[in-house]
Every structure is written in C-alpha cells, then in structure tokens.
C-alpha positions in Angstrom: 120.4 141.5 116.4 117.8 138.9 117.5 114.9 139.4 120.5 114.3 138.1 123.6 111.4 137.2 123.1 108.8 134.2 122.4 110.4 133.3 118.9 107.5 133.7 115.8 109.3 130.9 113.6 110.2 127.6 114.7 113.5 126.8 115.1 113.9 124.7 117.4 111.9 121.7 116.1 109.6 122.2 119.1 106.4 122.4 116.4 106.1 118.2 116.6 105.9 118.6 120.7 103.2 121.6 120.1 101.3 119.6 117.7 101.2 116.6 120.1 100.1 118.6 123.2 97.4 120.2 121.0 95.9 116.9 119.8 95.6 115.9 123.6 93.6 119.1 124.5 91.5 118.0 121.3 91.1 114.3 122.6 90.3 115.0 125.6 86.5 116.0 125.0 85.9 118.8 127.0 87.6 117.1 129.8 89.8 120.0 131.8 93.1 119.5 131.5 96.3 121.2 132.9 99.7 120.9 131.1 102.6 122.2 132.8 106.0 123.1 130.5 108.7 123.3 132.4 112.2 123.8 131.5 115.5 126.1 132.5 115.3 130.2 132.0 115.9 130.6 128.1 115.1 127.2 127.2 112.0 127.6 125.0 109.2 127.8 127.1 107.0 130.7 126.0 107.5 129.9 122.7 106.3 126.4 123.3 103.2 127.7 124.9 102.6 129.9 122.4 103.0 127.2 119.1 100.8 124.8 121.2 98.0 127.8 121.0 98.4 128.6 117.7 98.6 125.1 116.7 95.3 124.7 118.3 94.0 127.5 116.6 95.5 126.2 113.3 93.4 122.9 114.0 90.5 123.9 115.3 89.5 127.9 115.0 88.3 130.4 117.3 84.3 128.6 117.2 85.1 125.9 119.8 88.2 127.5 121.6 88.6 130.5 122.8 92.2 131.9 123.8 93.4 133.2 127.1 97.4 134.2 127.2 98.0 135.5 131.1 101.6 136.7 131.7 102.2 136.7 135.6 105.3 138.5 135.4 103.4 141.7 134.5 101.6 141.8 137.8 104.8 141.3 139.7 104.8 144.0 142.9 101.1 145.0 142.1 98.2 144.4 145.1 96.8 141.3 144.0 98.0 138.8 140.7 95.5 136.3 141.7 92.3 138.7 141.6 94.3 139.9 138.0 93.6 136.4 136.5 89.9 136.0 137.6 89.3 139.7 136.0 91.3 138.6 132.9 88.6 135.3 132.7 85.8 137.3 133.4 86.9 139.8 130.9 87.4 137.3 128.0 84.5 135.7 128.4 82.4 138.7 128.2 83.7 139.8 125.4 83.0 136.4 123.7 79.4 136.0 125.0 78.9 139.8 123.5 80.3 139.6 120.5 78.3 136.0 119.9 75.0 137.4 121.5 74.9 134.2 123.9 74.6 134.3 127.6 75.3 137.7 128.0 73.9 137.8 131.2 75.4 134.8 132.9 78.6 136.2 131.5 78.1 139.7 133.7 77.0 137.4 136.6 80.1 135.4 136.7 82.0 138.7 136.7 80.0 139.6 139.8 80.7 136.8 141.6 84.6 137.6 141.0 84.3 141.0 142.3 82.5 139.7 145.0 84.9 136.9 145.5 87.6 140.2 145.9 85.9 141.8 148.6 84.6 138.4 150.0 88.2 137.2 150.6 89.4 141.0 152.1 86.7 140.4 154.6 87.8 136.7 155.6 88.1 137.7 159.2 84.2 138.6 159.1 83.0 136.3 156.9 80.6 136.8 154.2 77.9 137.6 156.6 78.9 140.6 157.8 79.0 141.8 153.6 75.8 140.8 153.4 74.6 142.4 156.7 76.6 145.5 155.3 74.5 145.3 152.0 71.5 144.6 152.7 71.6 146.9 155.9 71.9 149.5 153.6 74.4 152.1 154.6 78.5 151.2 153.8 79.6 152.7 156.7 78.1 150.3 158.4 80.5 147.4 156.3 83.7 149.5 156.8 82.9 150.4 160.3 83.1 146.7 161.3 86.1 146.5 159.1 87.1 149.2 160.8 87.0 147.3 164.6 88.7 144.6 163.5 91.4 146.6 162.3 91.8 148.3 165.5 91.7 145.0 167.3 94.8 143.8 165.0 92.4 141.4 163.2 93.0 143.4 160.1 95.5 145.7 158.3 94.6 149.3 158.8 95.8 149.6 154.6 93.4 147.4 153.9 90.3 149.4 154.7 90.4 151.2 151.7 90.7 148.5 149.6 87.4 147.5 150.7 85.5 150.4 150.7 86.7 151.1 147.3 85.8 147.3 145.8 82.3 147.7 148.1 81.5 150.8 146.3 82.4 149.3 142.7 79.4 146.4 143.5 77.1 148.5 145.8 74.6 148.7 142.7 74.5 145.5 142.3 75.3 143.2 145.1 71.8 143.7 147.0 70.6 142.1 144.2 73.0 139.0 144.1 73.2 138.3 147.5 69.0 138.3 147.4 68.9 135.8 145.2 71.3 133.5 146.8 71.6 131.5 149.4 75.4 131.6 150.1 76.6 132.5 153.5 80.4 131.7 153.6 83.1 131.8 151.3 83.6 128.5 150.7 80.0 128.2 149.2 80.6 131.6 147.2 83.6 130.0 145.7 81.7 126.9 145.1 78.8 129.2 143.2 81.5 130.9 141.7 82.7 127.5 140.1 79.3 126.4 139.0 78.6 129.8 137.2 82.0 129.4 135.0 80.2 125.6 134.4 77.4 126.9 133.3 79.0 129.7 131.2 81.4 127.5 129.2 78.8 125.4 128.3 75.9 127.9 127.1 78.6 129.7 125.1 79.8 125.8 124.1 83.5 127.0 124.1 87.0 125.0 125.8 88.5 127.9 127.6 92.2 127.8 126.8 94.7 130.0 129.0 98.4 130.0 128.3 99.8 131.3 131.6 103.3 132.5 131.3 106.8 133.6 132.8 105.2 132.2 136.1 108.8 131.0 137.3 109.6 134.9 137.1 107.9 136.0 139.5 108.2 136.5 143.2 107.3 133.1 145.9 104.3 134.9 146.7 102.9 136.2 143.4 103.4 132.6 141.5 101.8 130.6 144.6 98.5 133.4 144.4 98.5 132.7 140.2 98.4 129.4 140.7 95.5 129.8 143.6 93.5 131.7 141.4 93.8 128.7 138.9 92.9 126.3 141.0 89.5 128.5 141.2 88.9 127.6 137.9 91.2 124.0 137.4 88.9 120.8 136.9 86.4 122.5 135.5 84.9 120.9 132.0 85.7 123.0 128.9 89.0 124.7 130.3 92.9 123.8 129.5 95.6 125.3 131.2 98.9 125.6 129.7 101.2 126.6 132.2 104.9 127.9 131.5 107.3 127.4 134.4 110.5 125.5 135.8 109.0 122.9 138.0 112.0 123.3 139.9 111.2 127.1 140.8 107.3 126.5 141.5 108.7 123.5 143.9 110.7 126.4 146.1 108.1 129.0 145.3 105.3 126.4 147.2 108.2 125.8 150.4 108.8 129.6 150.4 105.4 130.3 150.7 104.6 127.7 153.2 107.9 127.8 155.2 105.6 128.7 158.2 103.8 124.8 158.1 107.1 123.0 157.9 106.3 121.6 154.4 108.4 118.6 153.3 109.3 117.4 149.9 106.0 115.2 149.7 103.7 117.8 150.4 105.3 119.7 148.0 105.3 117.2 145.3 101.8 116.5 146.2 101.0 120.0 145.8 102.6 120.6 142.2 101.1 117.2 141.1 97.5 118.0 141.7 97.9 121.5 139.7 99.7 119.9 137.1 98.0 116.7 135.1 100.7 116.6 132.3 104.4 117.3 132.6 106.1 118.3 129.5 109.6 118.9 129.6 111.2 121.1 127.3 114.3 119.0 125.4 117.5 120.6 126.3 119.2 120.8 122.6 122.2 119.0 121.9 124.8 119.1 119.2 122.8 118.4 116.5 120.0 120.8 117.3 122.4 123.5 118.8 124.1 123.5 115.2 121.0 123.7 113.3 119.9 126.4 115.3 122.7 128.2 115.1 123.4 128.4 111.4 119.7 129.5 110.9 120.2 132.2 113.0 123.3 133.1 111.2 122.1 132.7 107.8 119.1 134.9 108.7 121.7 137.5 109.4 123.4 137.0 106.3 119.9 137.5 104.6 119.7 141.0 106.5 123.5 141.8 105.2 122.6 140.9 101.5 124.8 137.5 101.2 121.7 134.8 100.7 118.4 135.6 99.5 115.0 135.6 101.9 114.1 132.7 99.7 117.3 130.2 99.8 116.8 130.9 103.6 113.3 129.6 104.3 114.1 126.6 101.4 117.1 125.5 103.6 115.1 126.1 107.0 113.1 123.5 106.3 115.5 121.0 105.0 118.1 121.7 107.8 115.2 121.5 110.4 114.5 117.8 108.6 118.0 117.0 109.3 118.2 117.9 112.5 115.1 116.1 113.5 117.1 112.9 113.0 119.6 113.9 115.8 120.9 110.7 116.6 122.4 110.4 113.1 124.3 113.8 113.4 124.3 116.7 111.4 127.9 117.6 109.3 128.9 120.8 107.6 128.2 119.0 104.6 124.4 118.1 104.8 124.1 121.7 105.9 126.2 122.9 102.5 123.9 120.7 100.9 120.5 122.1 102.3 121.5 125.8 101.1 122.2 124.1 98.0 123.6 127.3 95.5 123.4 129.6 98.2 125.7 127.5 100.2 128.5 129.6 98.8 126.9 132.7 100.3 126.9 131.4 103.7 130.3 129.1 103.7 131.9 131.3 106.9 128.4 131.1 108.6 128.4 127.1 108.1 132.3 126.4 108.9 131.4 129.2 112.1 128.1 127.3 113.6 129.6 123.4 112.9 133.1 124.7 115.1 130.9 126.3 117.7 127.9 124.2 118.0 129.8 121.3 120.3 131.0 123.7 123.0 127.8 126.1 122.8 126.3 122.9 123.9 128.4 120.9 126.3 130.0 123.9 128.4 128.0 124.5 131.2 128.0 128.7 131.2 126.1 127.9 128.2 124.8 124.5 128.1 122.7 124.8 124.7 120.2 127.5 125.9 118.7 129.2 123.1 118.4 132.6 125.2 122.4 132.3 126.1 123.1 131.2 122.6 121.4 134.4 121.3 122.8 136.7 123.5 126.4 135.3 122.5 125.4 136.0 119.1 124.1 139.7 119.5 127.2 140.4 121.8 129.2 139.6 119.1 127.4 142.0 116.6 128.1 144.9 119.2 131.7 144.2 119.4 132.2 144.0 115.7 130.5 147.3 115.5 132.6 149.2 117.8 135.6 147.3 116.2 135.0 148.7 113.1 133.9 152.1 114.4 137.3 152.1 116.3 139.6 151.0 113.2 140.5 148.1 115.4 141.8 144.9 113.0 139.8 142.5 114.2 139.2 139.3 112.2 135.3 138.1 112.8 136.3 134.2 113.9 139.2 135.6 116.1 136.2 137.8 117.6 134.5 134.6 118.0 137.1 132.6 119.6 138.1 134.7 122.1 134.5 136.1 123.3 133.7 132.4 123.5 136.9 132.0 125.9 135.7 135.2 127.9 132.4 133.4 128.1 133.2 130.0 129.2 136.6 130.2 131.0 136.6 131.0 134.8 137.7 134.3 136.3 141.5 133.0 136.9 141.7 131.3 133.4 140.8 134.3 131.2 142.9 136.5 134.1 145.9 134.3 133.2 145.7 134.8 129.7 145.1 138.2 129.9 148.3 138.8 132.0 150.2 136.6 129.6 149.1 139.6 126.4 149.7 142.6 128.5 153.0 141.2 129.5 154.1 140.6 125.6 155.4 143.1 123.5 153.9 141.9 120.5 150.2 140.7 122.0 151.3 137.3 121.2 151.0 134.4 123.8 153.9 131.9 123.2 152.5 129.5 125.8 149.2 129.3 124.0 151.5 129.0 120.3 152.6 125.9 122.4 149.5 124.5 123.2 148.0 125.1 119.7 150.8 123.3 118.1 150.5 120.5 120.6 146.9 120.1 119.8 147.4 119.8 116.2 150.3 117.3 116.9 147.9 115.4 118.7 149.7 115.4 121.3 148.6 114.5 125.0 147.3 118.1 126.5 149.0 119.6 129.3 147.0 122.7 130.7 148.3 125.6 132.9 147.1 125.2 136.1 144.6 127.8 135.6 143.4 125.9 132.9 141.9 122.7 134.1 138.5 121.9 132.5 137.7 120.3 129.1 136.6 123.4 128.1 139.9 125.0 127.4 141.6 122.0 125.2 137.9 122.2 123.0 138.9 125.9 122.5 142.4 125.6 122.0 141.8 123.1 119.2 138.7 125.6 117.8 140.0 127.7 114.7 141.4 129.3 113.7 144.4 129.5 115.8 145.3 132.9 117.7 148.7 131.6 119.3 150.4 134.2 116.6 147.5 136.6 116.5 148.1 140.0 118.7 145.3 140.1 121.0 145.6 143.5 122.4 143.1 144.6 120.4 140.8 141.6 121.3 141.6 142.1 124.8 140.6 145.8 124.3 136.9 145.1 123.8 137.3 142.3 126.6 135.4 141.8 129.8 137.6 144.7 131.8 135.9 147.0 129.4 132.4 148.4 130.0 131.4 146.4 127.1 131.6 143.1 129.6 128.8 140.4 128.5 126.5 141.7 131.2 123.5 140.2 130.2 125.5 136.6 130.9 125.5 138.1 134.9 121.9 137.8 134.9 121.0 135.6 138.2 117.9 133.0 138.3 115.4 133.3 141.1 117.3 130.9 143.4 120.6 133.2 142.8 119.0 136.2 144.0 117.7 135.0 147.0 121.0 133.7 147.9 122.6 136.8 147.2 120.2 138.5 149.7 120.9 136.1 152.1 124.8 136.7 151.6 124.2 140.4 151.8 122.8 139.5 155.6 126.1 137.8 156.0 129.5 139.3 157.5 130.8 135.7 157.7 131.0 131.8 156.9 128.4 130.4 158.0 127.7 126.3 157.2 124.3 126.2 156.7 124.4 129.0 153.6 127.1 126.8 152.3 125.5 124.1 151.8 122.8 126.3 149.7 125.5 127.6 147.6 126.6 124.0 147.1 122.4 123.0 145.8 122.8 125.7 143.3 125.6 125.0 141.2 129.0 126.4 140.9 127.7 128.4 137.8 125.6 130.5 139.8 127.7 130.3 142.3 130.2 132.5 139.8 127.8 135.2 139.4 126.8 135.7 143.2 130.7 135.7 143.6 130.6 138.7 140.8 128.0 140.8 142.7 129.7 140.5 145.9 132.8 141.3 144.7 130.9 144.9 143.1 129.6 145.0 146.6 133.2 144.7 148.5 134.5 147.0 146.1 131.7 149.8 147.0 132.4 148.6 151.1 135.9 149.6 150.2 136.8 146.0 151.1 136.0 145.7 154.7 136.0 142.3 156.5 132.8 141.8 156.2 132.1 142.7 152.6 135.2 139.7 151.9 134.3 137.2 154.7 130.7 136.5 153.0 132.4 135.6 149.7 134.3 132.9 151.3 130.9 131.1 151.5 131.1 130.6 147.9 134.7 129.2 148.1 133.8 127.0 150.6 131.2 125.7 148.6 133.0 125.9 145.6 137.0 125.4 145.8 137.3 126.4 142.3 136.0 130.2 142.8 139.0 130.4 145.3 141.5 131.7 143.1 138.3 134.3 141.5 138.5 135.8 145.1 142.3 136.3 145.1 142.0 138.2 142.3 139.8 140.5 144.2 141.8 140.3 147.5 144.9 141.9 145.7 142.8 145.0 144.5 142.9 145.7 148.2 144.8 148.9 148.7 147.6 148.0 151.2 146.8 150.1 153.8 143.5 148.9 154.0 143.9 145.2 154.3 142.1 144.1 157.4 143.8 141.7 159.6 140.3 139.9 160.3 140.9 138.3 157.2 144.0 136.9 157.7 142.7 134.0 160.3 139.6 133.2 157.3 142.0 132.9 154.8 145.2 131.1 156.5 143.6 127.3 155.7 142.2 128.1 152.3 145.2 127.2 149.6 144.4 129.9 146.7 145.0 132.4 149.2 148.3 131.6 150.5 150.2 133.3 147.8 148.0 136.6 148.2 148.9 136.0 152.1 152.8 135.7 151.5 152.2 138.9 149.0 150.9 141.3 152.0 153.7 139.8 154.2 156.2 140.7 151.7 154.8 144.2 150.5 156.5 147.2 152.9 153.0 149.4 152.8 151.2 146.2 154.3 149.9 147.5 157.8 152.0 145.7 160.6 149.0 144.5 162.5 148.2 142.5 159.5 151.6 141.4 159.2 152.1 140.1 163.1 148.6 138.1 162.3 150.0 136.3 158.8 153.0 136.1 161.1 151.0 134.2 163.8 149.0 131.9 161.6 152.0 130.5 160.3 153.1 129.6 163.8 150.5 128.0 163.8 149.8 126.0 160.8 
C-alpha cells in the first residue's frame, strides 16, 4: 500500500522545479517574495512545497532561514484560521529569538501586538479607542459593557462577547503597558505597527522567514480568503517568502464566493490573486513518459516489500529511470526501463510489461488523467482486491485484475453496465461480443464499438493484454463496483463539486441557470454528483423530486443520460411518479425506460395515461 500523503522521495522529477524556485528565494536578497504552486487535487503540490523547503534547507541551513510549514486545512470549522497563522508566526519566531538569545523582547512585543490585533479587530465596530479607554480606565467591565451595548443595538453578535472578554483578560497584564507607550489610535495604524515590529524583528534576528502554507484549496471560501488575509499582514515585508500551495482555480472562486455581496468581476478577481501571488508555478501534469516512470517505481518498490528485487537494485534504477524520464520528449520503452534494473530486471519483468501497457491510458483517460493521487489509489485498490481474491479462493489472474478494475475505473456507468449484463447473461462468464472485438483489434481491423461503448477509451482497453474475451469474469465481476468493495475513494468530489451538489440538493427541478454550472465543471464531475444523487433518490425512495434534479446533469451532459436510466428502472413499479413522465418524454435515453413502464402490467395507470398523452403529443 502507498500514502496519501506529501511523498518523502522524489518521484516525480519535480526536485529540478524545487531547486529552481529555491535559488530564486536565495537571489532575491532579502527581498519578500510570494510563490504560489498551483495545480489539480493530487497533482503534487504539497510535496513540491515541501522539496522546495528542504531544498532550501539543503542549500542554505537553518542560520539564515528559518522554516514555517502552515496547513490551513487543519483549522477548517475552527473560530478564526487567520488569527491561527499570526500565533503560528509569533510562536516561531519566539522560539528562534530564545533559543538564539537575540531580541527576545521585541519577539514577545510582536506577539502582543498580534493578540492585540485579535481583540482590536473583534472590537472594529468601536474602534481601538474604546480598548484603550477600557484599559487604561481600568475596570473590564467597563470594555465588555460597551461591547455589550453594541450587541444589544445589533452592532454586534451577542456570541462574540465572550470572545472578547476572554482575549481581554489574556492581555489585561500587559496591554496598559503597550498602549502607554504608543501612539496608535485606530486599527489601521495598529496593523501598520504591527508590520513595522515583524521588520524590525526579522532583521535583529537577521533571518528570511520562510512559510510553506498548505492544502489552502481545501478549505472552505471563507477560511482560505481569512489565510490569505492574515498573509497579506505579513506579505511584502523584507526577509519573508511565502510558498503557497493551492489550485489558482479554487482561490479564484474562493475570492468571488467571498465577495459575492460586491459584485466582483473576473478582473477584480485576477487583480486580487495577482497581488498575493508574485510567482506562479504550475505544477506539470505528467504525461506518458513520466506516468510510466512513475508507475514502475512504485511497483518495483512493492516488489522490494514482497522480496522479488533488492532495496539496492531499486534506488540504482530510480535514479537512472528518473534520468530517462527527464528526457520525455524522446520516450521511454520497456526496454530502457529493463535496462535501468539491469540484473534485477528479471525480478521485476511483470511489473515493467504491467506499468509500459498501463502508463498510456492512466494518462490520457480523463477519470484519471495522470494524477499521481488517482494513480496511487488505482494501485492500492488493486492490492485490496488481490487480497480478498486470494482470501476467497477466487482464480483471479493479477493483469486480468488489472484490466478489468481499469475498465470499472474509466468506462461510464452504461459501458461497464453493458458488459456486466453481457457476463451475468453467459453460462460460462465469457463475453463473445468482446472475443469479437479482441480478435478485431488484433486483426487490425477498423473498430466498431457497441453503442455503449463510444470513447477512445474502450478500443485502448480492448487492445490492452492480455485478452479476457475467453476469460470467465464472474469472478472478476464479483469483486466489481456492485460490491461494497466499489473504488470509493475515486467518488471523492473537489470543492466546486460539492457546492454544486448542495445546490442540487436545493433543487426539485431543471433549472437553466444550474445547468450551465454543471456544464463549467466538467462531465467528470458531473458523474460523481450524478452518483450522490442517485444514493440520495434511492434513500427519497425515488420521488419526483429526488429524480428531476438529476436531469440537470443530463441536460448538461447528454452522455450521463443513459447513467440515469439505469437508475430510473430500479424504480419499483408501483412507485413510478407520473411527474416524471412529461421531464423525460424529450430526453432520447429515456424513451426505452418510458416504453418499459408502458409495457409492464404493475406500472400505475396514471403514469400510463401520461406516457400515453406525451406521445400524442410528440
């Protein structure tokens, strides 16, 4: 099994773009600096963030940098993710000034000025006056008692009063004292001075502050937009780098959710991003070559963990292989790879015949595109099947596994439903149609698909080994994805998929402007909102409603149509509702379900007359 998570060895070749984006934090003199990786879920990012750190560290030590990783994610649903960065800072840099004996005290005095930037910004409606009256006044009840007014006058939250009496009572000690010595009287200014003091800090301690903010595009509109407020305390200040982790694309919707109130276009939102973000890096989405390198060094450190290869032929070949694949444009075959293992090639062979097959579909088909997070998964699911295979005494052949799980992964929801009605229908498991194809394909012969086959995808498969045209498949099918052991990790929705689905879940019918969002998100998406909304119509027990938002997807997305007929014929008979009928009378995959009620005796008659009656009309 491999982890989800940032990946310790490189093998992805992203340690030339970590070593390039180091050496401009190094060149740039102290200068601050913000670079912003972006890049698909699953595509590299943390791990990216995290070479470029360590490269940095490699190059230059812990004397002149100092280290800052910040995971947003962690403080998704908590009070206040923005106030969690500043503390982190604050925190760090104490540490460091302690440990190094230097400017301890302007250290401590930069955390006040955070904590009093917290209760600073929970008073806003006041102003920073009425702390200061509060403070130097004396009593705190006089502070929460205003607080307290402008609560009752809806100014306010009621909640919040305790937020502020309990960050008061943390500074009481010691804010008579600050605010003495300072001239400040409005946020703005305390900001400023809170600025100036990280200045100052920095450059007593003679540091470059370097924080590696990640999983940013994880989190909720609101939490990413506060992150990267709190940042922008602290951006464009000399001595700091920010590497920031995070789909551009996300942030961009993140910035209009969060301002959907001021009518923000796609300038001000560009705008926005661009002065956060001083250098774009874009993760490389693999191709062939690199999806194929990658692939047989995962494989081959599996075969290490099963005793084939030894722990040293695999790191000698990692290298070379990684060499290889750094010249992409040249290719790389099954025989430079043989020839990287060199000896141990022989204790690899399958893995090397398995990853050069796989590697051109893993990254052209676009459930999978050549994401190393999907590409992992595949693999893992693959060692849980085998598994239960083999606990089960189920004869299952290992590249048969492979072929098929790859089908179940790629196909749509009516391809892999036609093939699996074509082995439950055989006596033998066999499929003669897909013997037919199979021999076609090796005849080179022009490809004629099913109808339910369509896409390049499925005449790449059919031509993948080995064949399975004469191969039972019933006990393939048996650890398939109408088992419990369905890929579920592959259901997994993006940020922009879960909103949709909320807004679907508000929905009883079609309405055109939610189409048009399903249409800006991709029929891949698309797929898996279908798939939760047909769990959801399932638990309605199939009412109208539960079956008339889906057909926002097929509007979107013709090609899902004949997914949703699946699900419309697991409606028990008696409780087919004749809403439907006028919804589905002009959509084409549904006419066959439509003549199926008409025909069935235990379809309700209402539902009947109304199939009856859109016919008339049509």
């Amino acid at each position: 099994m491999w982890n989800d998570v940032e990946a310790k060895i490189d093998l992805l070749n992203f340690s030339h773009i970590a070593k390039a984006a180091a050496q401009l934090i190094q060149d740039s003199g102290g200068e601050p600096l913000t670079i912003g990786v972006s890049g698909n879920w699953g595509s590299g990012k943390s791990s990216l963030v995290k070479m470029i750190g360590a490269e940095l560290k490699a190059k230059a030590g812990d004397e002149k940098y100092i280290f800052l990783e910040f995971n947003a994610w962690l403080y998704q649903g908590y009070d206040d993710a923005r106030q969690a960065l500043l503390d982190a800072v604050g925190d760090k840099l104490v540490a460091v000034a302690e440990s190094r004996k230097t400017a301890v005290d302007k250290a401590w005095g930069f955390v006040k000025r955070i904590k009093l930037l917290r209760v600073g910004r929970m008073l806003a409606p006041i102003g920073i006056q009425a702390l200061i009256g509060g403070t130097l006044g004396g009593p705190i009840g006089a502070l929460v008692g205003a607080v307290s007014g402008m609560a009752q006058a809806g100014a306010v939250a009621a909640e919040d009063i305790e937020k502020v009496r309990k960050a008061y009572g943390e500074l009481q000690p010691e804010l008579a004292g600050l605010l003495k010595e300072k001239s400040e009287q409005s946020l703005p200014k305390e900001i400023e001075a809170l600025r100036g003091a990280f200045k100052e800090l920095l450059k007593e301690l003679d540091v470059t502050l370097v924080v590696l903010v990640d999983d940013l595009d994880r989190c909720l509109p609101d939490t990413a937009i506060h992150t990267l407020e709190a940042m922008r305390l602290l951006l464009h200040v000399e001595r700091t780098a920010f590497i920031i982790a995070a789909d551009e694309g996300m942030i961009r919707s993140a910035v209009r959710s969060h301002f959907r109130d001021a009518e923000i276009n796609n300038e001000l939102v560009t705008s926005y991003f661009d002065k956060l973000i001083q250098v774009p890096l874009q993760v490389p989405r693999l191709g062939n070559t690199e999806v194929k390198a990658y692939l047989v060094l995962l494989l081959a450190d599996l075969a290490h963990r099963r005793g084939q290869i030894s722990e040293q032929a695999v790191k000698e070949a990692q290298g070379k292989v990684l060499m290889l694949a750094m010249s992409g444009w040249s290719g790389l075959s099954a025989t430079d790879i043989r020839a990287a293992f060199g000896a141990a090639a022989a204790g690899v062979a399958k893995e090397i015949d398995l990853a050069d097959q796989l590697a051109p579909i893993l990254a052209s088909a676009e459930q999978i595109s050549g994401n190393p997070r999907l590409i992992k998964r595949f693999l893992n699911n693959l060692l849980i099947r085998e598994s239960i295979a083999k606990s089960q005494n189920l004869t299952i052949g290992f590249p048969e596994l492979v072929k098929l799980q790859l089908f179940e992964r790629c196909a749509s929801a009516a391809g892999f439903e036609h093939l699996a009605k074509a082995v439950a229908a055989s006596d033998d498991g066999k499929v003669k149609f897909l013997a037919d194809l199979e021999t076609s394909a090796g005849k080179g012969e022009a490809w004629t698909a099913p109808p339910q086959w369509p896409q390049v995808f499925y005449e790449q498969w059919v031509k993948l080994a080995p064949p399975l045209g004469d191969v039972d498949l019933r006990p393939l099918m048996h650890l398939s994805r109408d088992r419990k052991l369905s890929i579920a990790a592959y259901d997994e929705l993006s940020q922009e998929a879960q909103k949709m689905l909320a807004a679907l879940l508000g929905a009883d019918s079609v309405i055109p402007t939610l189409i048009d969002q399903v249409k800006a998100m991709g029929e891949q998406e698309a797929e898996r909102v279908l798939n939760r909304l047909g769990r959801k119509a399932r638990n309605e027990q199939f009412t109208a409603a539960s079956i008339g938002r889906c057909l926002n997807l097929t509007k979107a997305f013709p090609t899902l149509g004949p997914q949703l007929a699946l699900l419309l014929g697991e409606i028990p008979a008696s409780r087919r509702p004749s809403e439907l009928v006028p919804l589905l009378r002009n959509e084409p995959w549904a006419a066959g379900e439509l003549q199926a009620w008409a025909d069935d005796s235990a379809t309700p008659a209402l539902v009947k007359r109304a199939i009856s009656a859109t016919k008339g009309k049509a």
